[in-house]
N, CA, C and O of each residue as an XYZ file, in Angstrom:
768
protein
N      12.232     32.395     14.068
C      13.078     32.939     15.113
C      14.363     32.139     15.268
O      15.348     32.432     15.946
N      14.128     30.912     14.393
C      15.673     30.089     15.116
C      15.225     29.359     15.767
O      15.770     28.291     15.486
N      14.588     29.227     16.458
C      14.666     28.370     17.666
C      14.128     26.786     17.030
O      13.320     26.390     16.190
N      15.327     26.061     18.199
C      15.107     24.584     17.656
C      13.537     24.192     18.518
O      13.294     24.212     19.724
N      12.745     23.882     17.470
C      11.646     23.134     18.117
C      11.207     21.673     18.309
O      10.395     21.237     19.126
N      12.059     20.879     17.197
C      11.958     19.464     17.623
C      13.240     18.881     17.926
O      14.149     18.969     17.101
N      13.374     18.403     18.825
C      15.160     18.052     19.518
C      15.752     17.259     18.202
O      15.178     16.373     17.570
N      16.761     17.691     18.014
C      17.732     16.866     16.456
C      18.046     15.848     17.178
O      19.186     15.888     17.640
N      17.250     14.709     17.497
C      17.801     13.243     17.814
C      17.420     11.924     16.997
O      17.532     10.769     17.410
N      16.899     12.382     15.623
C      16.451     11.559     14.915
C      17.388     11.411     13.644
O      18.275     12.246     13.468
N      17.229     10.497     12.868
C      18.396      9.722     11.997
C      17.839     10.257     10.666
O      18.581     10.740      9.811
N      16.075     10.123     10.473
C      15.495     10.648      9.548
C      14.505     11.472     10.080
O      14.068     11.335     11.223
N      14.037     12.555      9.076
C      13.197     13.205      9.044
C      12.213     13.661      7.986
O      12.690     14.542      7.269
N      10.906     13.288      7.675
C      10.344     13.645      6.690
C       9.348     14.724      6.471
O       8.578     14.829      7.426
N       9.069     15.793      5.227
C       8.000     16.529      5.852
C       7.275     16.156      6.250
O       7.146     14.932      6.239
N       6.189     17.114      6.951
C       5.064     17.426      7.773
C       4.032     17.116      6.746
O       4.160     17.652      5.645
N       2.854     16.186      6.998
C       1.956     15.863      6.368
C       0.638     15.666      7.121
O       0.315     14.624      7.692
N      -0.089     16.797      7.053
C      -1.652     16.599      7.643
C      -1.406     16.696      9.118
O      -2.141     15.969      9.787
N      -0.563     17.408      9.763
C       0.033     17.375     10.950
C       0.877     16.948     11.795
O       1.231     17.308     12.918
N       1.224     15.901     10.900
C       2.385     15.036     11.077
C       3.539     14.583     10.546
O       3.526     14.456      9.322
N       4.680     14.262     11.198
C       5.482     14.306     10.817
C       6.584     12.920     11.302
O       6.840     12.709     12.487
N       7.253     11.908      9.952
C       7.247     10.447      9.637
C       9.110     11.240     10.526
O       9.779     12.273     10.480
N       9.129     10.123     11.087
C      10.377     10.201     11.751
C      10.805      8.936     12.010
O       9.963      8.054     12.178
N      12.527      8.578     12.100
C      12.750      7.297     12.100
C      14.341      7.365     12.886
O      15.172      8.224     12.589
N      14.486      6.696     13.536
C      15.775      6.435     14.259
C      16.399      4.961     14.521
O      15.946      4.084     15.256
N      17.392      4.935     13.835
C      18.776      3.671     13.931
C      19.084      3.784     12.890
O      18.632      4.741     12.260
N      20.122      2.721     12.162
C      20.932      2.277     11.767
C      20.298      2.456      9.940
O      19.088      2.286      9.795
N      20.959      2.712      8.946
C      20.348      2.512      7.967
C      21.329      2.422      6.739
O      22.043      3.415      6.600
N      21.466      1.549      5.953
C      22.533      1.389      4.830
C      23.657      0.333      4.714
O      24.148     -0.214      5.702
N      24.001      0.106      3.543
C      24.831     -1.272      4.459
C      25.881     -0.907      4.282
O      26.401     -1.246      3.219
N      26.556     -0.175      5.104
C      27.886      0.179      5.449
C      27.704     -0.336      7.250
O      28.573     -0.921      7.897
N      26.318      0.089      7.758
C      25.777     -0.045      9.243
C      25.829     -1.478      9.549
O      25.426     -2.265      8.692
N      26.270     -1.903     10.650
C      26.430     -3.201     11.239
C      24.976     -3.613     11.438
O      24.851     -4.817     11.213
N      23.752     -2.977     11.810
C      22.439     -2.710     11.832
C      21.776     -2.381     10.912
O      20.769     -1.699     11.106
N      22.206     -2.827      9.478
C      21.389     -2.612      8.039
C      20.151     -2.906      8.400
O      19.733     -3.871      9.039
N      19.310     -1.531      7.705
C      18.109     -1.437      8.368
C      17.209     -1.763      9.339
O      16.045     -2.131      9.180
N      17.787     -1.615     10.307
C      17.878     -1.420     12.048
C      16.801      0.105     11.911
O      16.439      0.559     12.996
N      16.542      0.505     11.232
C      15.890      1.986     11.610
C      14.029      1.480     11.878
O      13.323      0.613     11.361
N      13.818      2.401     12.806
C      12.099      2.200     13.350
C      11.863      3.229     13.050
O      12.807      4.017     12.987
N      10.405      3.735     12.703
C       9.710      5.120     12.261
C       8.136      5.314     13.050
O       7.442      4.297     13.063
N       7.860      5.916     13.360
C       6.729      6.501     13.870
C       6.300      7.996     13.483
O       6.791      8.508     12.477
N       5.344      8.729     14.314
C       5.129     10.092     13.806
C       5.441     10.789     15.375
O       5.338     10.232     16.468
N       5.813     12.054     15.102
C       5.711     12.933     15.975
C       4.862     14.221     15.753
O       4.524     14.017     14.587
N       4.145     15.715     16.177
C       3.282     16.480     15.735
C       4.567     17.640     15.968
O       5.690     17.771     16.455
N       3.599     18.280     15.307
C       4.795     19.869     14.777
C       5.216     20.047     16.091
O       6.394     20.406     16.080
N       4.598     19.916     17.652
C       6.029     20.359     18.892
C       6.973     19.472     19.084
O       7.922     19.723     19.826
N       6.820     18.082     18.316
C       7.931     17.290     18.486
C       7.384     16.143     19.544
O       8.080     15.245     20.016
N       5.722     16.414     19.861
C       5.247     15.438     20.902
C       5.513     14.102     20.100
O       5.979     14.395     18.999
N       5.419     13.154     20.216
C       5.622     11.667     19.548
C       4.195     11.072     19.848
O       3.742     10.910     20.981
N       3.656     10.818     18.857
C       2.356     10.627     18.428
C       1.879      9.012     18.064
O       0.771      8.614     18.423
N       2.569      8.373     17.522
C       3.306      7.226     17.115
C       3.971      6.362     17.197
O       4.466      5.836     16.201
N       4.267      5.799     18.866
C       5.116      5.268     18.668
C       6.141      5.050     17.697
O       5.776      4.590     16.615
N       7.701      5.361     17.926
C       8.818      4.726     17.220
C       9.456      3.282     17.216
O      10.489      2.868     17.742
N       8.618      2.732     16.543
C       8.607      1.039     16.584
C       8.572      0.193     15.666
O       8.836     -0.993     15.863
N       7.935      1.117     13.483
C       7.659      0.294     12.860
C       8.896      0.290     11.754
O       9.708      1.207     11.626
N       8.875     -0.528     11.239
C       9.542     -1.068     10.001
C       9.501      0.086      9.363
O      10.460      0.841      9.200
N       8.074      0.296      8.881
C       7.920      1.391      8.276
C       7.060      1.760      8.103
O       6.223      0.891      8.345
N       6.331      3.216      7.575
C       4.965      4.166      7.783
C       4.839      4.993      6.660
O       5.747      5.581      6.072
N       3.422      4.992      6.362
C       3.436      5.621      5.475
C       2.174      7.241      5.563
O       1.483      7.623      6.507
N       2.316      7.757      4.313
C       1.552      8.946      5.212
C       0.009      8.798      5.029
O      -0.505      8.137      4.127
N      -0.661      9.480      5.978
C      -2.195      8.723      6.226
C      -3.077      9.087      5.061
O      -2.820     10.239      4.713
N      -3.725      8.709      4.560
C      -4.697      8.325      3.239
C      -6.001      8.449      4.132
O      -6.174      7.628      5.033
N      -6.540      9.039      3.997
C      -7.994      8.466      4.024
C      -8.600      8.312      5.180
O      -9.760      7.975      5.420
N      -7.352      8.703      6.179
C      -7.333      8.853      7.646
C      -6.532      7.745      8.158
O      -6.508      7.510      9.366
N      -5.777      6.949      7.190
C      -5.381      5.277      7.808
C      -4.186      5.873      7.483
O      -4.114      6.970      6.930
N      -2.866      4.928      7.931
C      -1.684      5.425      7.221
C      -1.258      3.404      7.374
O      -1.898      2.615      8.068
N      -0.323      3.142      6.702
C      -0.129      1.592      6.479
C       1.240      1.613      7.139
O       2.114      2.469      7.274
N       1.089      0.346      7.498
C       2.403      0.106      8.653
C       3.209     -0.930      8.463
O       2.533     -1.760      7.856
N       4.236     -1.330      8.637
C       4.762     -2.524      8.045
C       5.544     -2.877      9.899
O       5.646     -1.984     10.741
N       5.951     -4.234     10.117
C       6.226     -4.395     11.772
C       6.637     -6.072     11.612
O       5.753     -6.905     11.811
N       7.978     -6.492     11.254
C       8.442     -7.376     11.383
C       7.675     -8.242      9.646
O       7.100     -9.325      9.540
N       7.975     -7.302      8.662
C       7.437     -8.145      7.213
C       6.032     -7.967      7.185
O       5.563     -8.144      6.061
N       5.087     -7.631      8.195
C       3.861     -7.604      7.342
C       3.438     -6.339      7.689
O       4.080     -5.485      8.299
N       2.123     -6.265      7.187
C       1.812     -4.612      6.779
C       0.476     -4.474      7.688
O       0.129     -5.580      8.101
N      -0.268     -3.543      8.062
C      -1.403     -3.345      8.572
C      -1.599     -2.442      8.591
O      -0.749     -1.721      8.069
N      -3.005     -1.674      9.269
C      -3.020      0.162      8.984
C      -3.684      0.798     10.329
O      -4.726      0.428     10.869
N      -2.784      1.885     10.744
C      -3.170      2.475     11.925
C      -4.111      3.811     11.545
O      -4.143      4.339     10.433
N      -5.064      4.345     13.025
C      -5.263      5.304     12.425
C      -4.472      6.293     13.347
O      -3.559      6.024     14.127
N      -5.241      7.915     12.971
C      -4.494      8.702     13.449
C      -3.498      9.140     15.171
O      -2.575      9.851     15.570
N      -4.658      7.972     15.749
C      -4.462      7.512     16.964
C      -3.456      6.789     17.386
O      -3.035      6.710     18.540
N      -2.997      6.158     16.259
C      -2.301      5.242     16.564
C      -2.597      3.992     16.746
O      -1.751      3.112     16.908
N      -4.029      3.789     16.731
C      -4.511      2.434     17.215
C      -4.777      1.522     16.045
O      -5.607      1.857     15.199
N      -3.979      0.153     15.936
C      -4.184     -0.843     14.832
C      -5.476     -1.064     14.068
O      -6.137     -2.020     14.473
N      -5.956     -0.402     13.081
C      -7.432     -0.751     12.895
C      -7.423     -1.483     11.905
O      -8.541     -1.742     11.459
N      -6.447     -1.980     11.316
C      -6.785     -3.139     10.136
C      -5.035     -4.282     10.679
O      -3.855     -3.963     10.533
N      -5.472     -5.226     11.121
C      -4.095     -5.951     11.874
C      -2.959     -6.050     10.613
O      -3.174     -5.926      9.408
N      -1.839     -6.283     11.221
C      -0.233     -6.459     10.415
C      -0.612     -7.719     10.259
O      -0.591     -8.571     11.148
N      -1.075     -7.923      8.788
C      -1.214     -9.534      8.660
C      -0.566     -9.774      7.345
O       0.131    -10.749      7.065
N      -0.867     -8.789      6.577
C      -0.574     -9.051      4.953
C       0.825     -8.664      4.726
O       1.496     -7.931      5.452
N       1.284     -9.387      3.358
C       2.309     -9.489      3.149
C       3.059     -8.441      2.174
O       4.248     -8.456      1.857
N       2.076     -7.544      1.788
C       1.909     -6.291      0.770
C       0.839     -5.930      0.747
O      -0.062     -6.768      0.795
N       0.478     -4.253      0.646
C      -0.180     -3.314      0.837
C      -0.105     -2.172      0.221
O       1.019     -1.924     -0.215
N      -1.003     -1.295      0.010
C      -1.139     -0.244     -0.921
C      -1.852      0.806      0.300
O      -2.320      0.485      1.392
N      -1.745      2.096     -0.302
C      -2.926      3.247      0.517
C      -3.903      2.604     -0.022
O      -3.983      1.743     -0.898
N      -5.058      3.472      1.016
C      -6.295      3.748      0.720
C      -6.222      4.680     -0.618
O      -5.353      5.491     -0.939
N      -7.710      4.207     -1.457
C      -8.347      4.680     -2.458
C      -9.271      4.567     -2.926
O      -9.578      3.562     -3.567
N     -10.164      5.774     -2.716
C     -11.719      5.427     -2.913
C     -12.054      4.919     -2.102
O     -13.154      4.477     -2.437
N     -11.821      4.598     -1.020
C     -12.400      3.836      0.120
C     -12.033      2.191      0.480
O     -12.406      1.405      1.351
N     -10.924      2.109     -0.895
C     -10.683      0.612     -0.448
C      -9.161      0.358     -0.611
O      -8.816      0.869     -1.677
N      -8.011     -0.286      0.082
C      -6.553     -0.844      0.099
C      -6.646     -1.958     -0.663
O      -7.475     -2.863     -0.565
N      -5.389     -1.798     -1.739
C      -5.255     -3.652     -2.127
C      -4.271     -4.015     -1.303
O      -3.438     -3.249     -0.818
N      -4.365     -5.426     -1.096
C      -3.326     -6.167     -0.098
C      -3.374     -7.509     -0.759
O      -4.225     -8.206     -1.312
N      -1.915     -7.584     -0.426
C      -1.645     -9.334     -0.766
C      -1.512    -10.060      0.589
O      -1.443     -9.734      1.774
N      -1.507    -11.254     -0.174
C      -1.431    -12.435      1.168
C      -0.622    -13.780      0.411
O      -0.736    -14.427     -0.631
N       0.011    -13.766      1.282
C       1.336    -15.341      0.678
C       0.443    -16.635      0.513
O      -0.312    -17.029      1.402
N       0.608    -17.279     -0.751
C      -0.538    -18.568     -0.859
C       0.521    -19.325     -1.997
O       1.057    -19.009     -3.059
N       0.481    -20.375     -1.202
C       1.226    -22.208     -1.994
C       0.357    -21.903     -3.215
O      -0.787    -21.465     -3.091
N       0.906    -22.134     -4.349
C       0.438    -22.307     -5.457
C       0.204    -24.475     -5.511
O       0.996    -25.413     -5.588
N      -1.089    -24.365     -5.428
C      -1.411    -26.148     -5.497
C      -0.738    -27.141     -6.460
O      -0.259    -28.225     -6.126
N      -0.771    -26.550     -7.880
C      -0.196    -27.383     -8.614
C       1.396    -27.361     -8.574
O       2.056    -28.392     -8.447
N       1.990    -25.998     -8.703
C       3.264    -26.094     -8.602
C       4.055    -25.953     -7.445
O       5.207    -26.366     -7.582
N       3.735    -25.446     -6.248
C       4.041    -25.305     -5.011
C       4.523    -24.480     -4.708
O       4.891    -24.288     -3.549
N       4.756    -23.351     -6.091
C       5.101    -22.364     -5.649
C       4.426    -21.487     -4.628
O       3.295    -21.665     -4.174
N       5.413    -20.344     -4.269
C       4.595    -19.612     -2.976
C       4.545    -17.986     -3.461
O       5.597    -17.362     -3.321
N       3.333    -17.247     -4.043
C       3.009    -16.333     -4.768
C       2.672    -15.636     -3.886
O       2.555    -16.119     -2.760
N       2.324    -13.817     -4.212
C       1.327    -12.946     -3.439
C      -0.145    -12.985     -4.382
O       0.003    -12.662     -5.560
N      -1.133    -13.248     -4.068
C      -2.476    -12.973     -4.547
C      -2.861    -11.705     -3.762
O      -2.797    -11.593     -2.538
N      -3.363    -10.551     -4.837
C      -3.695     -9.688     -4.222
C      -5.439     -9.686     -4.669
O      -5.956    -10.203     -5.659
N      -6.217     -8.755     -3.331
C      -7.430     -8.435     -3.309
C      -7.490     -6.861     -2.820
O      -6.625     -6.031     -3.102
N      -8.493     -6.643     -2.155
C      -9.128     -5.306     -1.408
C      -9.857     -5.246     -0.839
O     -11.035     -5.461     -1.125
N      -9.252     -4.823      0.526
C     -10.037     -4.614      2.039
C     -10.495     -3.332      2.490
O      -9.765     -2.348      2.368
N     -11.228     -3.281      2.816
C     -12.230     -1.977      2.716
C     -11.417     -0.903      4.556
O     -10.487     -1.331      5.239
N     -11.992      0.070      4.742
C     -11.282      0.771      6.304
C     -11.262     -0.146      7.663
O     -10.441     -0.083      8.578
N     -12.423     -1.039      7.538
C     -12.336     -2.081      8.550
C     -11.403     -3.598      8.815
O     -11.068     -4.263      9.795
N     -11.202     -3.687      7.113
C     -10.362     -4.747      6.914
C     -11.294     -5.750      6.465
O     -10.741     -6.836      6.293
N     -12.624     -5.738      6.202
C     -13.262     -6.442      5.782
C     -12.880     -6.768      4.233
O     -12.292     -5.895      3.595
N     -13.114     -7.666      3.789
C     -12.129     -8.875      2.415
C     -13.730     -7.825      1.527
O     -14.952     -7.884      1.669
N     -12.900     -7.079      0.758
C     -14.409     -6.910     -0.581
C     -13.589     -7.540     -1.928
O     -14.398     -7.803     -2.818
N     -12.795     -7.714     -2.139
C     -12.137     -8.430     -3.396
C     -11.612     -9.657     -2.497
O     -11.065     -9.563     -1.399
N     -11.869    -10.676     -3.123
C     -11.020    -12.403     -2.814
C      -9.726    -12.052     -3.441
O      -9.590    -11.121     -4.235
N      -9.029    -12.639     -3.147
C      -7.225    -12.350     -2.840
C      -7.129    -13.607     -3.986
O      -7.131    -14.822     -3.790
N      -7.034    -12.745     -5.419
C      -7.222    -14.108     -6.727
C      -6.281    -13.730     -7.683
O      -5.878    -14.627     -8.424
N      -5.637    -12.083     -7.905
C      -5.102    -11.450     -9.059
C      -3.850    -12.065     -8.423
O      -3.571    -12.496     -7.304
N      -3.028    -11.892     -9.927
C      -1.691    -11.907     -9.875
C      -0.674    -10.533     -9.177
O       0.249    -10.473     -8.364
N      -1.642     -9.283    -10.230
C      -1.292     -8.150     -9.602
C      -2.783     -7.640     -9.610
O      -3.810     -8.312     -9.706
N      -2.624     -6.196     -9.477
C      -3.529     -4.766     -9.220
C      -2.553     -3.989     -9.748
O      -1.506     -3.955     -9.102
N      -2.618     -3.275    -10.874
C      -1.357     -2.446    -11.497
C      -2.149     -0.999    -11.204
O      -3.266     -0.534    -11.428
N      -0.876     -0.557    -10.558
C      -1.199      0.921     -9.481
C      -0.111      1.948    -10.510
O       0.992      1.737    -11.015
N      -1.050      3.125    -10.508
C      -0.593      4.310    -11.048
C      -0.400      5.209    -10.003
O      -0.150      4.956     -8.825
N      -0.562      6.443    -10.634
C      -0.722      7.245     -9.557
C      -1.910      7.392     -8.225
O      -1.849      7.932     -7.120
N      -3.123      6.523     -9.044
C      -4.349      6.519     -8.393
C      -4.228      5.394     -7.191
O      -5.059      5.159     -6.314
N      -3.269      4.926     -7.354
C      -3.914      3.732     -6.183
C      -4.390      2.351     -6.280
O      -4.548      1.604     -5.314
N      -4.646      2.009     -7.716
C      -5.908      0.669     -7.513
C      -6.905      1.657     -8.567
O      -6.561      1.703     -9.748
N      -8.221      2.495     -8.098
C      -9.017      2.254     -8.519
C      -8.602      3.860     -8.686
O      -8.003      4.704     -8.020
N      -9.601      3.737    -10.586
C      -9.560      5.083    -11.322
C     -10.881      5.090    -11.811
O     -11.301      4.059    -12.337
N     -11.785      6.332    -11.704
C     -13.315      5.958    -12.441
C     -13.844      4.917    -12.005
O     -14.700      4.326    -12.662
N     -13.442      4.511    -10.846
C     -14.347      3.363    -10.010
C     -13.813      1.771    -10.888
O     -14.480      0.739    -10.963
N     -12.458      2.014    -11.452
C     -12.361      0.834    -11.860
C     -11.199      0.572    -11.852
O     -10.524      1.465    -12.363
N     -10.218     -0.919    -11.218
C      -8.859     -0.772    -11.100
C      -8.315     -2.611    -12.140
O      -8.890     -3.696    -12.210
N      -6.909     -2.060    -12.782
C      -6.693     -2.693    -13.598
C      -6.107     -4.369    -12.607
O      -5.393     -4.518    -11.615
N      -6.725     -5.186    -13.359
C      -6.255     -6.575    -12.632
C      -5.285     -7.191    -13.831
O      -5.289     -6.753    -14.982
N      -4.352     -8.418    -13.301
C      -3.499     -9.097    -13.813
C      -3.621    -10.663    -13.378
O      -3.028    -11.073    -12.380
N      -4.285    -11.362    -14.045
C      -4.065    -13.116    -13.868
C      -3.814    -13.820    -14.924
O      -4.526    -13.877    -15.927
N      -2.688    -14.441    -14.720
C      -2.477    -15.639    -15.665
C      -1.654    -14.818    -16.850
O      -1.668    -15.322    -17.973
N      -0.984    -13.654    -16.658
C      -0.598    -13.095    -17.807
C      -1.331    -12.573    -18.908
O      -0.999    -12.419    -20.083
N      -2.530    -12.297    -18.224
C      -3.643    -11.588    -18.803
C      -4.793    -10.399    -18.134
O      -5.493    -10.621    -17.146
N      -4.789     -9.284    -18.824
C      -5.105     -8.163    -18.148
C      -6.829     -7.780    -18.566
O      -7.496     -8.079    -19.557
N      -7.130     -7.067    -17.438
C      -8.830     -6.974    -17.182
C      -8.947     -5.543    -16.579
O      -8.111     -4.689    -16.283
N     -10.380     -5.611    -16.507
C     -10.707     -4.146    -15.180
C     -11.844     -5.031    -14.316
O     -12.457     -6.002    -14.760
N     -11.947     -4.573    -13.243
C     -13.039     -5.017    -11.831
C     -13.539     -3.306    -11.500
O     -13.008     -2.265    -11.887
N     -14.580     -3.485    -10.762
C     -15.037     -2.761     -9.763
C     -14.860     -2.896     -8.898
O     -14.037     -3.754     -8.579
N     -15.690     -1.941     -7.708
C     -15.337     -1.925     -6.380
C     -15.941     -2.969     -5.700
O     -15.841     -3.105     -4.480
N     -16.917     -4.142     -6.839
C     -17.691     -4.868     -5.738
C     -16.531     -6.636     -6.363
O     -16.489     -7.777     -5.904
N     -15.987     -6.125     -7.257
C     -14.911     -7.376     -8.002
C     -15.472     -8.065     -8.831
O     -14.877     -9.126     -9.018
N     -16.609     -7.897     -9.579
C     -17.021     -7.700    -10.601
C     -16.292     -7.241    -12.013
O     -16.003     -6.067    -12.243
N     -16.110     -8.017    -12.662
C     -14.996     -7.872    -14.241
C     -15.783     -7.292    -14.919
O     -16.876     -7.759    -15.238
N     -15.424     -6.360    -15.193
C     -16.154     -5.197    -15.953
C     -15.690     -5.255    -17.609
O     -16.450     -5.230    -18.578
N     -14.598     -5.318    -17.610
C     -13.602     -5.801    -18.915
C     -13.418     -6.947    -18.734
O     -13.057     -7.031    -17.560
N     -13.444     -8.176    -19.289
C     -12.991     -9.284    -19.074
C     -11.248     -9.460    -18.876
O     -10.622     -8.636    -19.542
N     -10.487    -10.316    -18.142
C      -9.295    -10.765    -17.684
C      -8.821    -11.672    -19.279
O      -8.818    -12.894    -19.422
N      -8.498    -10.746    -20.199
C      -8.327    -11.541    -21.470
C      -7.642    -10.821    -21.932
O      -7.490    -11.276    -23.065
N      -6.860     -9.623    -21.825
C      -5.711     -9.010    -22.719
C      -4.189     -9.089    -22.092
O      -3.692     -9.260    -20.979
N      -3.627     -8.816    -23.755
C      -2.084     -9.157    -23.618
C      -1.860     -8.127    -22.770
O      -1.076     -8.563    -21.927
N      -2.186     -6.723    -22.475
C      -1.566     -5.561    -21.681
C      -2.919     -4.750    -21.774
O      -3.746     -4.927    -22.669
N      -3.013     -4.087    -21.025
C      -4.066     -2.544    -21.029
C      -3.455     -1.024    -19.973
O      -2.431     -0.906    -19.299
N      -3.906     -0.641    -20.074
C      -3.506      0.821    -19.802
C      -5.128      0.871    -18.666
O      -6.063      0.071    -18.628
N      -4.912      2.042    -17.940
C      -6.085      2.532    -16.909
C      -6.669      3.411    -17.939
O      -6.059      3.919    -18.879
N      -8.345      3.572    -17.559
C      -9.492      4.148    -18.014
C      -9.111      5.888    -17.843
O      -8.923      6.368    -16.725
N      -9.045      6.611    -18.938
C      -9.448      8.028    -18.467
C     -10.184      8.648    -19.720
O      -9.867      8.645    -20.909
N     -11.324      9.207    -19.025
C     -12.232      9.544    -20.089
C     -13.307      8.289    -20.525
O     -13.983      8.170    -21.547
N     -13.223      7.677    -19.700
C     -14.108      5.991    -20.031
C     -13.821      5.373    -21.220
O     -14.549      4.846    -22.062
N     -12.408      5.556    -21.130
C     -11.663      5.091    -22.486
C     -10.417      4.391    -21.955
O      -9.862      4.946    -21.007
N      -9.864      3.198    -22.443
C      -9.121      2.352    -22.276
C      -7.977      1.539    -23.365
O      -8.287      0.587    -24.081
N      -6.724      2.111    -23.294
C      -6.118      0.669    -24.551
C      -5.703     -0.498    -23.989
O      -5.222     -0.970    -22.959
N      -6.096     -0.781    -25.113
C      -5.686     -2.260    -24.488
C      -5.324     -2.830    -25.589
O      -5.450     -2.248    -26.666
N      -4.581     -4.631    -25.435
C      -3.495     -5.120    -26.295
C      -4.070     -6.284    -26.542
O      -4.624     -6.751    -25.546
N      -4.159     -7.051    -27.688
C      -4.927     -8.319    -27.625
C      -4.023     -8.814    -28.946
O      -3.801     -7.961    -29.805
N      -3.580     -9.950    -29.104
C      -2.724    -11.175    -29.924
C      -1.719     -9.770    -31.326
O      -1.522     -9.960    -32.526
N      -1.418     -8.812    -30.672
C       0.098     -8.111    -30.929
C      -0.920     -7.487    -31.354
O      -0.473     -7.373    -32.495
N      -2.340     -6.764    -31.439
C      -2.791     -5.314    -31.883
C      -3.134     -4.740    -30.783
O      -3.290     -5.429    -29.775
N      -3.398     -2.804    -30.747
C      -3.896     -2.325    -29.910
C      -5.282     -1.947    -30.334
O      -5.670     -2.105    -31.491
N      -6.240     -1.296    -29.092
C      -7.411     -0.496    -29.782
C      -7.990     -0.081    -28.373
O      -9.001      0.617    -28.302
């Protein structure tokens, strides 16, 4: 019919996803005296605001969680709005399969450097992977494909399960994700 149904007072607007809809207002780009000054929350198809407009940034809900970012760290709300896994980590992924990878900032002992180690915290936030990889190399899936997600330590690549269990050992030059329960992988300049 035309008719405006959510008041045009927002800076961004993203589609509608699962009923909701990622909205964000201030400043954004660096031409803006307020380079990325913009906050995002959700509002529902009448334009009610569902979400507080407060975070860094939002993402769309997975699994029923959606991940939040609020002054550099990340955490995951649910549809409610209510914090169910705290803004603690320093990087974050959706839900998949039932579990988020997340990093956490850690002094490297010998060299002092200051790295992300990533693991995977289950909907409660409970630790089911120790926070040990270098990476978690994410495709389209998320982390975990066929119940198995590719790890990275030491410049050497592996697969784990969901319980962090090395299923492939952490010993190749490169690998690719499982499809078909089949895997390449790279070991001293051959593939197979």
């Amino acid at each position: 019919t035309g008719e405006i149904v959510i008041p045009l007072k927002y800076d961004e607007v993203y589609s509608l996803s699962d009923g909701l809809v990622k909205v964000g207002i201030g400043a954004k780009g660096k031409y803006h005296k307020g380079w990325n000054k913009i906050k995002y929350g959700f509002i529902d198809k009448t334009g009610k605001e569902v979400i507080p407009i407060m975070y860094d940034d939002v993402c769309s809900f997975d699994e029923g969680l959606a991940k939040v970012k609020l002054d550099g760290k990340y955490g995951f709300i649910n549809r409610a709005g209510k914090v169910v896994i705290p803004l603690k980590y320093d990087d974050a992924y959706d839900f998949s399969e039932g579990l988020a990878q997340v990093g956490v900032r850690v002094t490297d002992k010998y060299t002092g450097f200051n790295d992300i180690k990533y693991g995977f915290i289950d909907k409660i936030g409970n630790e089911i992977i120790s926070f040990k990889y270098d990476d978690i190399l994410l495709d389209r899936y998320n982390g975990f494909h066929e119940g198995l997600a590719r790890v990275k330590s030491c410049h050497k690549y592996g697969f784990i399960d969901k319980t962090g269990k090395e299923i492939v050992p952490v010993k190749y030059d490169d690998a690719d994700i499982f499809y078909d329960e089949l895997a390449k992988v790279k070991l001293n300049g051959k593939y197979g």
